[in-house]
C-alpha positions as CSV (number, residue, x, y, z in Angstrom):
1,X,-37.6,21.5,-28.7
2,X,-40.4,23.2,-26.7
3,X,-39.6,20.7,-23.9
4,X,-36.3,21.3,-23.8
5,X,-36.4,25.3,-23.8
6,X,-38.7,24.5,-21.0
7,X,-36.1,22.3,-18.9
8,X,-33.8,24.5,-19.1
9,X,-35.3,27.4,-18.1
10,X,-36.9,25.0,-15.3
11,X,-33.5,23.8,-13.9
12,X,-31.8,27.6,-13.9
13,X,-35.7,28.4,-11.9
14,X,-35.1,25.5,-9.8
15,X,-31.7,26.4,-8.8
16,X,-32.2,29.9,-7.6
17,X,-35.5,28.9,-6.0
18,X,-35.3,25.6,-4.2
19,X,-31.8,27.5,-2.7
20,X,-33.4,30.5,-2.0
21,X,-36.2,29.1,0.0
22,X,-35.4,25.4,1.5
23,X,-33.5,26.3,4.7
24,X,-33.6,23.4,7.2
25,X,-35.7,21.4,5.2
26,X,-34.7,17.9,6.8
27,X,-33.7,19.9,10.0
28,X,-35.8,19.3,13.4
29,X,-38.3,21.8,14.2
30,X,-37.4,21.2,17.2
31,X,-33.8,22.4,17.5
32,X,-33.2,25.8,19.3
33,X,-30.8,26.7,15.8
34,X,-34.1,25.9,14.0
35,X,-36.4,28.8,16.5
36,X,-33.6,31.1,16.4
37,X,-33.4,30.8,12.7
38,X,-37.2,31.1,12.5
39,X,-37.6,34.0,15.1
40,X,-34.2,36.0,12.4
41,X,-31.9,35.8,15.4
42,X,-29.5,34.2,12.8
43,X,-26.3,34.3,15.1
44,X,-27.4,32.4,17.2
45,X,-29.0,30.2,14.9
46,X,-25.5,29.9,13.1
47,X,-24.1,28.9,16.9
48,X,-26.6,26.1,17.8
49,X,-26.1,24.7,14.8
50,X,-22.7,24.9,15.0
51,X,-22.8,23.2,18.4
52,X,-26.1,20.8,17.0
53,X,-23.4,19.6,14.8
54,X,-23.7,16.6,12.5
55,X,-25.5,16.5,8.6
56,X,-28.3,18.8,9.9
57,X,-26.3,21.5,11.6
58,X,-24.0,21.3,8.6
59,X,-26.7,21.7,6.0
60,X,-28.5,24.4,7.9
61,X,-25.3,26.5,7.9
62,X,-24.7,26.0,4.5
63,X,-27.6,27.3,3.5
64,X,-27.5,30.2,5.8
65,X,-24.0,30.1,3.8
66,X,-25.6,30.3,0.5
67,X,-28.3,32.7,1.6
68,X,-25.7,35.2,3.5
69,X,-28.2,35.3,6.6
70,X,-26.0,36.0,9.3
71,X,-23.1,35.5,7.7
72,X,-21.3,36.9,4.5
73,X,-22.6,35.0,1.8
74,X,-20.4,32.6,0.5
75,X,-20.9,29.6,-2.0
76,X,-17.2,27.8,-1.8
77,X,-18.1,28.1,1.8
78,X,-21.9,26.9,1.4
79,X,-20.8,24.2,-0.6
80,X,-18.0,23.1,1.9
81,X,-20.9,22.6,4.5
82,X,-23.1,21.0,2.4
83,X,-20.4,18.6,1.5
84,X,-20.0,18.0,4.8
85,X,-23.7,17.1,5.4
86,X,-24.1,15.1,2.1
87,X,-21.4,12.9,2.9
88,X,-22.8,11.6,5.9
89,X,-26.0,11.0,3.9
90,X,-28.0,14.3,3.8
91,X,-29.8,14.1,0.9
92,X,-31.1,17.7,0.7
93,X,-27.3,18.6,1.4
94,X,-27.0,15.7,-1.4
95,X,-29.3,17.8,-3.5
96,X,-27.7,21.4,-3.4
97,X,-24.3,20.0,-4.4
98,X,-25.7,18.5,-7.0
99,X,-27.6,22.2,-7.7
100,X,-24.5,23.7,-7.2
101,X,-22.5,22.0,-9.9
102,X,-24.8,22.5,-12.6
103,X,-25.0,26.2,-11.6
104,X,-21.1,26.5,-11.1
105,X,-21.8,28.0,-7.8
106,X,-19.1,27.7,-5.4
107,X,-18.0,24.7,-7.0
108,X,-16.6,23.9,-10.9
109,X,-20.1,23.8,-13.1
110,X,-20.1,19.9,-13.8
111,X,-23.1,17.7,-14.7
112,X,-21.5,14.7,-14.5
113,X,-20.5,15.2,-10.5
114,X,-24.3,16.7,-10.6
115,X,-25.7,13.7,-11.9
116,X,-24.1,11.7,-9.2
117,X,-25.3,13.9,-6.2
118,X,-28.6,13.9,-7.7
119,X,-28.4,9.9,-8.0
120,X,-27.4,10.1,-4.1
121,X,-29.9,11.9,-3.0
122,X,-32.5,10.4,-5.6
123,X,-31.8,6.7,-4.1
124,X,-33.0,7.8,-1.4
125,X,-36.4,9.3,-2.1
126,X,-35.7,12.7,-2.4
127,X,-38.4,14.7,-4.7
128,X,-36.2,17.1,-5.5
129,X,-33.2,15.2,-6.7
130,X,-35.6,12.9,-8.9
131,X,-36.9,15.5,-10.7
132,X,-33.6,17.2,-11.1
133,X,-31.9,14.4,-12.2
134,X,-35.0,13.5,-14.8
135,X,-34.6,16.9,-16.2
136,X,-30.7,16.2,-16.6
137,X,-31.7,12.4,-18.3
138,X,-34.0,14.6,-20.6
139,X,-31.1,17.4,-22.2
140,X,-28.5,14.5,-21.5
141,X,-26.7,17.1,-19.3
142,X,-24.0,14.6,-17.5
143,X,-25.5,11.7,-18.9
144,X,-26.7,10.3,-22.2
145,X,-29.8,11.6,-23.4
146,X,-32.3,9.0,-22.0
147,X,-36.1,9.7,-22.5
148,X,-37.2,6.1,-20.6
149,X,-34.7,7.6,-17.1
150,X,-36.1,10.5,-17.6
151,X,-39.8,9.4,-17.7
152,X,-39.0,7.2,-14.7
153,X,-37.4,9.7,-12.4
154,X,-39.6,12.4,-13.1
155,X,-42.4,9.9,-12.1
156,X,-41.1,8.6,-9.1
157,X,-40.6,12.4,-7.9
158,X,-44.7,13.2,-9.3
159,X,-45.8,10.2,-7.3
160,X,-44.4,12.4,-4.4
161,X,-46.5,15.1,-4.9
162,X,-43.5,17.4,-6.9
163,X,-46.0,19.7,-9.3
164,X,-42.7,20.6,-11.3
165,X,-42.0,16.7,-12.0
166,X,-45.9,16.6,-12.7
167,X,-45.8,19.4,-15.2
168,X,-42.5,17.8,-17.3
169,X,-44.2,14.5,-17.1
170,X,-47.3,15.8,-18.9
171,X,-45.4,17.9,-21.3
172,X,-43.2,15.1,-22.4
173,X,-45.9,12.6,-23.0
174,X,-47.9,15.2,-24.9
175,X,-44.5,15.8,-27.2
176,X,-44.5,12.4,-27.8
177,X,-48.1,12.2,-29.0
């Protein structure tokens, strides 16, 4: 039961945070949106990436979206652009949707279209979306409660580096003792 209160309060911290504080990860450093977003000259970050175009411009301005930096914030509109990115492969964009529906932020509050973000995002190596859909295979949020998916997506994600996966893959193994 401890693990569970733990999950839970881990994917509501995970939400806000990662949302919070992930703009343009995946994004070139290199882009002029990128150093206008960096320098706060967020209009004219929301314009180059507007002209930048494509799943990185798109996931940028979702974010700035979900963040209301230069912009109104706006999840139906965050989550339109993220869509936008994730469909062309974007598996941070991937990520956030699936963030998004659990939360029922800007989008109807469904695990099930979670889970198959998070799967998206997760075939593709993405930390974030391993661990997130681990912790989703743990409740059985979306899915059937599966301790062995679990286990094996919160590794993958651990072997990553992810302290978060790290921290749920020792707590469930010492449950289990």
């Amino acid at each position: 039961m401890k693990t569970l209160q733990l999950i839970s309060a881990g994917i509501r911290l995970i939400v806000t945070v990662f949302l919070a504080s992930a703009l343009l990860v995946g994004c070139s450093g290199r882009s002029a949106g990128f150093a206008a977003y960096k320098s706060g000259d967020y209009p004219t970050a929301l314009r180059e990436f507007r002209a930048e175009g494509g799943p990185d411009g798109d996931f940028a301005i979702g974010l700035m979206y979900y963040k209301g930096e230069g912009v109104k914030r706006d999840m139906r509109e965050a989550a339109s652009f993220f869509h936008r990115a994730a469909d062309q492969g974007h598996a941070g964009a991937q990520n956030n949707l699936g963030l998004m529906h659990v939360q029922g932020s800007g989008v109807p509050m469904d695990y099930k279209e979670a889970v198959r973000w998070y799967r998206m995002a997760a075939d593709q190596g993405y930390d974030k979306a391993q661990y997130n859909l681990g912790l989703l295979y743990a409740r059985g949020d979306g899915v059937e409660r599966n301790r062995r998916e679990a286990l094996h997506w919160l590794a993958l994600s651990a072997r990553q580096g992810n302290s978060c996966a790290m921290k749920q893959l020792k707590l469930m193994i010492e449950e289990n003792r």
